[in-house]
C-alpha positions as CSV (number, residue, x, y, z in Angstrom):
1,X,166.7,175.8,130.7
2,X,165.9,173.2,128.1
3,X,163.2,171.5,130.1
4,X,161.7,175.2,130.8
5,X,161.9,175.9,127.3
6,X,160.3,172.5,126.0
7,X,158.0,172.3,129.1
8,X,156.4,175.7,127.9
9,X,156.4,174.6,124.3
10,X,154.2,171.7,125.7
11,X,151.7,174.3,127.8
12,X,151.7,176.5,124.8
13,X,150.9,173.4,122.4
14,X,148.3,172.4,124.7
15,X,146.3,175.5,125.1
16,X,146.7,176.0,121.2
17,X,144.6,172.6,121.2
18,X,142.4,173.3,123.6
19,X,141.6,176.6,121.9
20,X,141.4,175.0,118.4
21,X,139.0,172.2,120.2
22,X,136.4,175.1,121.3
23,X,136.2,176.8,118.3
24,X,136.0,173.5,116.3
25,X,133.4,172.5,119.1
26,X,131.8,175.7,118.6
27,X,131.4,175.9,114.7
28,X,129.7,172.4,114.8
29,X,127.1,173.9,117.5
30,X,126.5,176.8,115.1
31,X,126.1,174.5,112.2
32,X,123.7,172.5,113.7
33,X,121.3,174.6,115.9
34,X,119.2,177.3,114.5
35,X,119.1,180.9,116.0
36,X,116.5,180.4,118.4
37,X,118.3,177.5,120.1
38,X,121.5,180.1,119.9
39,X,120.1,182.8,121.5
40,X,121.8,182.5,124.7
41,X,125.2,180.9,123.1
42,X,125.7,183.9,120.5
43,X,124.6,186.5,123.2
44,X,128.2,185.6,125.8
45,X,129.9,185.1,122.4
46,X,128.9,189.0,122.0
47,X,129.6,190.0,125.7
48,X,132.7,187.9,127.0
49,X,133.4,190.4,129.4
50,X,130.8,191.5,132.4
51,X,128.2,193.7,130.4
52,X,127.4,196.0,133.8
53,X,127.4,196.3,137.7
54,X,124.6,194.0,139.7
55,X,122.2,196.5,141.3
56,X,119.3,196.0,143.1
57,X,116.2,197.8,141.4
58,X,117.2,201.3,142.6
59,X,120.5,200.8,141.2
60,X,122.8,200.4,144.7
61,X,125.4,198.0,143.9
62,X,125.4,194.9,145.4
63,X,128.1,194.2,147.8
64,X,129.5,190.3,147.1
65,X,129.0,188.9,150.2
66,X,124.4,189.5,149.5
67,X,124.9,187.0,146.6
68,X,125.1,184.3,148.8
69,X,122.1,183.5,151.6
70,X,122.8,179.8,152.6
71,X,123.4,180.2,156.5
72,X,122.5,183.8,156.6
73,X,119.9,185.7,158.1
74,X,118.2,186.3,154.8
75,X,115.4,189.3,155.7
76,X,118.1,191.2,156.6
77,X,119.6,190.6,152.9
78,X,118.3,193.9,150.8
79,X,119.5,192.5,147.4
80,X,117.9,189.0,148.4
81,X,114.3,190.8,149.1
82,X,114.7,193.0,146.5
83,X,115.6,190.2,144.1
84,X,111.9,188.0,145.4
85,X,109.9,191.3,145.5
86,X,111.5,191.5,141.6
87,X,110.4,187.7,140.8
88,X,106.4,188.3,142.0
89,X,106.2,191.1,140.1
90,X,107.2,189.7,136.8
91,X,103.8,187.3,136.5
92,X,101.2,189.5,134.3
93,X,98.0,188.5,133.9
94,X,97.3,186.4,130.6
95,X,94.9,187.9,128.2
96,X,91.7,186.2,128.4
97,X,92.4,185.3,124.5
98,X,95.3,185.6,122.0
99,X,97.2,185.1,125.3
100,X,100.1,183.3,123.3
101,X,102.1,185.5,120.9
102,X,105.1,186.8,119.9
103,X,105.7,190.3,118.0
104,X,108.2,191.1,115.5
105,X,109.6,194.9,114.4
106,X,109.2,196.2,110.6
107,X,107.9,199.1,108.4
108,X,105.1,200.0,105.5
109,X,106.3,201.3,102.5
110,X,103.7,202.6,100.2
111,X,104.1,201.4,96.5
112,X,100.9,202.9,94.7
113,X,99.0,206.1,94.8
114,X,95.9,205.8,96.2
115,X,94.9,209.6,97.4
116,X,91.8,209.1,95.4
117,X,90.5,207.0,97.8
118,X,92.0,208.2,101.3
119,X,93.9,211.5,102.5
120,X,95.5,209.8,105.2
121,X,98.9,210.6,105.4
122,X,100.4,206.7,106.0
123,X,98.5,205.7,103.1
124,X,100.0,208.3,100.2
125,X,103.2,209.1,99.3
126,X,105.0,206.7,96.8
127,X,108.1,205.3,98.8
128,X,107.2,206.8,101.8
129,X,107.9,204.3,104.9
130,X,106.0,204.2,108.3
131,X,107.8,201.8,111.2
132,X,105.7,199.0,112.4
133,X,105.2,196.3,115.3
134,X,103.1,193.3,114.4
135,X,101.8,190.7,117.4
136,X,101.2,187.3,115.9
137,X,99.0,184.8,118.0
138,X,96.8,182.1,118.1
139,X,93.3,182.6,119.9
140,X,92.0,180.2,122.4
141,X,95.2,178.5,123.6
142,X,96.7,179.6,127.2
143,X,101.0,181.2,127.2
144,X,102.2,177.4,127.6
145,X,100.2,176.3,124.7
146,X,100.3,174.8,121.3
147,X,101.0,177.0,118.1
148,X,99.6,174.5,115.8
149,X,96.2,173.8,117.8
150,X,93.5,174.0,114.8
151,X,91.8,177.6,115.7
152,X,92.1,181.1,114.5
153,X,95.3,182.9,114.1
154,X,95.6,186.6,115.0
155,X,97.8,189.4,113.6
156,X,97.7,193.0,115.8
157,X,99.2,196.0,113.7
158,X,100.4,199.1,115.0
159,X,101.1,201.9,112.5
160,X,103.2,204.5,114.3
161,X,102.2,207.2,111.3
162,X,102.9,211.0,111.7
163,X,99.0,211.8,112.7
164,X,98.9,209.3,115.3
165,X,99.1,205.4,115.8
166,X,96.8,203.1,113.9
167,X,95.9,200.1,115.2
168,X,94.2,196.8,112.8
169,X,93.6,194.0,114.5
170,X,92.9,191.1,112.0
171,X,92.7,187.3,111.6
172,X,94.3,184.7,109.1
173,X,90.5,183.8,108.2
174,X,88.3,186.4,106.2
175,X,85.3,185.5,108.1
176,X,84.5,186.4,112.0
177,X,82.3,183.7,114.0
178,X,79.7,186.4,115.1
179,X,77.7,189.4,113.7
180,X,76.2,190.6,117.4
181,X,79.3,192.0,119.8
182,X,77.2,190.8,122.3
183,X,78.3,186.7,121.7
184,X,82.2,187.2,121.4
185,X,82.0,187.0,125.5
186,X,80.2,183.5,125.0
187,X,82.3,182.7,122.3
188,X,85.3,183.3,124.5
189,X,84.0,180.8,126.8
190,X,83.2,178.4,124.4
191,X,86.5,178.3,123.1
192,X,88.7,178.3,126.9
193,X,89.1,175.5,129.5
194,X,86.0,174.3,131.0
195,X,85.8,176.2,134.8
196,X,84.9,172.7,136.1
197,X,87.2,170.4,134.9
198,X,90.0,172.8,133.7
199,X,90.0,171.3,130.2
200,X,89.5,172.6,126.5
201,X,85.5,171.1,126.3
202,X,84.6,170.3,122.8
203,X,81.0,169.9,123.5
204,X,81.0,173.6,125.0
205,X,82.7,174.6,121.4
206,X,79.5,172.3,119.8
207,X,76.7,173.6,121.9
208,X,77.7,177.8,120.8
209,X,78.3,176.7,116.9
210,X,75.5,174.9,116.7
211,X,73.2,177.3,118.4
212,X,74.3,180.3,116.6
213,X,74.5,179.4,112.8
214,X,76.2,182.4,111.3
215,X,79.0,180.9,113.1
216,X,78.9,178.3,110.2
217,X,81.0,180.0,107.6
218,X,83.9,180.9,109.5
219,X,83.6,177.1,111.2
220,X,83.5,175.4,108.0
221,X,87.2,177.9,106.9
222,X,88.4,176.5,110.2
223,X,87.8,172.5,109.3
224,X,89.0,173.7,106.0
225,X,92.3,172.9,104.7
226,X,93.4,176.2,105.8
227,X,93.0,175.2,109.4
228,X,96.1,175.0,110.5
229,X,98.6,177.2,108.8
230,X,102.2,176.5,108.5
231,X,104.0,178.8,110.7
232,X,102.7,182.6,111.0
233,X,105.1,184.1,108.1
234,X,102.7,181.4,105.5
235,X,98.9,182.6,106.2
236,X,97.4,185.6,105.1
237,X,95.7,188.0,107.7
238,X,92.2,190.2,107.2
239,X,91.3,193.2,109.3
240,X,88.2,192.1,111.3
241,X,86.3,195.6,110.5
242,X,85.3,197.4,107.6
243,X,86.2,201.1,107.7
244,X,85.1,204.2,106.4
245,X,87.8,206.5,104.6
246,X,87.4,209.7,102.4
247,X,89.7,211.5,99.8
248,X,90.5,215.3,100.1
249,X,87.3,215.8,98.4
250,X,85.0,214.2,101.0
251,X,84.1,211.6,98.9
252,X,83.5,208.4,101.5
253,X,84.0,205.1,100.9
254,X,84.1,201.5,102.3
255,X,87.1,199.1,102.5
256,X,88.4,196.3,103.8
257,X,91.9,195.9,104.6
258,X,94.1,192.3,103.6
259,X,97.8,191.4,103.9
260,X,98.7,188.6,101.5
261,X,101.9,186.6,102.2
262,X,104.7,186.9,99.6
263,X,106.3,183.8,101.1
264,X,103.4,181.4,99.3
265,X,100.6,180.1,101.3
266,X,101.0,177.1,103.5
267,X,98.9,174.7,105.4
268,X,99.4,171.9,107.6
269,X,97.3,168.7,107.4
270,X,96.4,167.2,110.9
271,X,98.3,164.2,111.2
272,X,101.5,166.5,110.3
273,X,100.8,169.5,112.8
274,X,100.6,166.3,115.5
275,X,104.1,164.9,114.9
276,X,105.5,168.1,114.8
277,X,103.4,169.7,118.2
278,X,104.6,166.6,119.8
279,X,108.3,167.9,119.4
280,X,108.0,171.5,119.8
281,X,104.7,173.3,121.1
282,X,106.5,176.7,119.8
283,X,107.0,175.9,116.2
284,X,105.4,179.4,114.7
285,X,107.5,181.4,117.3
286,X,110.2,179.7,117.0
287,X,110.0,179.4,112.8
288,X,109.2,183.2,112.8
289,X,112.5,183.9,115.2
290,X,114.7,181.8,113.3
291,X,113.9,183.5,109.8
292,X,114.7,186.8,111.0
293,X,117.9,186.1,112.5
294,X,118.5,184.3,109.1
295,X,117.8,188.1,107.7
296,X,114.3,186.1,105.8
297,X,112.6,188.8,106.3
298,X,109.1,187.6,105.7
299,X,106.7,190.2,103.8
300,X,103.5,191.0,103.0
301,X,101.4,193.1,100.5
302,X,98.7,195.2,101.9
303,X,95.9,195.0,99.5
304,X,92.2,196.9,100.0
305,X,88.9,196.4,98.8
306,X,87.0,199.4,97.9
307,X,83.2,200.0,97.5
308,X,82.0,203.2,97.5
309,X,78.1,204.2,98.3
310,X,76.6,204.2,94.8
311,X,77.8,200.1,94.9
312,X,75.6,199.7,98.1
């Protein structure tokens, strides 16, 4: 009886260790990762139990013995074709630009009257608050590519507003390369890998610039200090169009849309966005991930800039 009683006393004092090992192990993991690198780690800490059945896409449950294929005839394996036909399916075209992004949740709250200058419903109401998605993105560089490359920086806005949705698709610079529609295709070119060699071609990027020179203002912002911001949540973004809005009184006016940063403007010198793109690609995702799982919300003010006709 006594050696059951001290031989449990041992089990019991061991697990207690081992279980006081793990959760010392595990505080010093949380301590010394950020949320992004926890993603995985804090979801099982949230489901440690099975969080549904395994289905194939139609939702029949898969018997156990289909999970494994070694030494089996595998065409004959419905959750094993089902699982491949799954796998193609999930490769989506890139977009021909701003393919790299990542998009983040959040809301518009109007803070000043300004039905004098617009009877849209978003736009007036003191307090009122309208949900919002926002796709940050860089422009030239492919899904694998590199945050801190020294181009434009894009920021899509959808409005989900009781009359409909409202899209603004704007940039962190307040100039676009080209007046004419007509170059953005060439400009596209310019700016992607060279067809031949598969390459980003700088002399491609030369030859447009210096052939079209209205491109010069928005080149000279881009080999500016504010080149290269420092993350997404640090750079201020302008709606690429100017728009025409009216009051309840049909008086019309012109305005451009802005969205200052309220976390301070930040850039990035060159040799600094090198070191740090040469240990993580991903640094604005990963900087604008990790600040709102750290409940940073980042914010900005939407500002306008009015003229009316009688300015013109």
């Amino acid at each position: 009886m006594d050696r059951t009683v001290v031989t449990l006393l041992f089990i019991v004092i061991v697990n207690q260790h081992v279980f006081c090992e793990y959760v010392f192990r595990s505080l010093m993991y949380e301590n010394r990762t950020d949320p992004a690198t926890r993603q995985l780690y804090e979801f099982r800490k949230d489901h440690p139990r099975p969080i549904g059945l395994l289905t194939t896409s139609s939702g029949e449950p898969v018997d156990v013995r289909d999970t494994i294929t070694l030494n089996t005839n595998m065409f004959d394996n419905s959750y094993f074709v089902d699982s491949l036909l799954h796998l193609d399916s999930e490769v989506v075209p890139e977009r021909v630009v701003h393919a790299k992004g990542t998009a983040a949740w959040g809301y518009f709250e109007v803070t000043n009257d300004i039905s004098k200058y617009t009877k849209a419903d978003v736009f007036n109401g003191v307090g009122k608050k309208t949900p919002i998605v926002g796709r940050f993105s860089t422009v030239a560089q492919n899904k694998g590519g590199n945050d801190l490359a020294r181009e434009i920086k894009g920021l899509a806005i959808k409005f989900y507003t009781r009359e409909g949705n409202l899209d603004l698709l704007c940039l962190n610079l307040p100039i676009f390369p080209v007046k004419d529609p007509e170059y953005f295709k060439s400009l596209a070119h310019a700016l992607k890998r060279n067809p031949q060699t598969n390459l980003i071609d700088n002399t491609a990027k030369i030859d447009f610039f210096s052939l079209r020179p209205e491109t010069l203002h928005n080149v000279l912002w881009l080999l500016s200090d504010y080149g290269i911001p420092n993350g997404y949540r640090k750079m201020d973004a302008f709606a690429i169009h100017t728009f025409e809005i009216n009051n309840r009184y049909g008086e019309r006016y012109f305005v451009r849309f802005n969205f200052r940063t309220q976390q301070g403007i930040e850039n990035l010198p060159s040799d600094e966005a090198i070191r740090i793109s040469g240990k993580d690609r991903d640094y604005y995702t990963r900087d604008l991930y990790n600040a709102i799982e750290n409940r940073d919300y980042p914010i900005w003010k939407f500002e306008m800039d009015v003229l009316n006709f009688t300015d013109i």
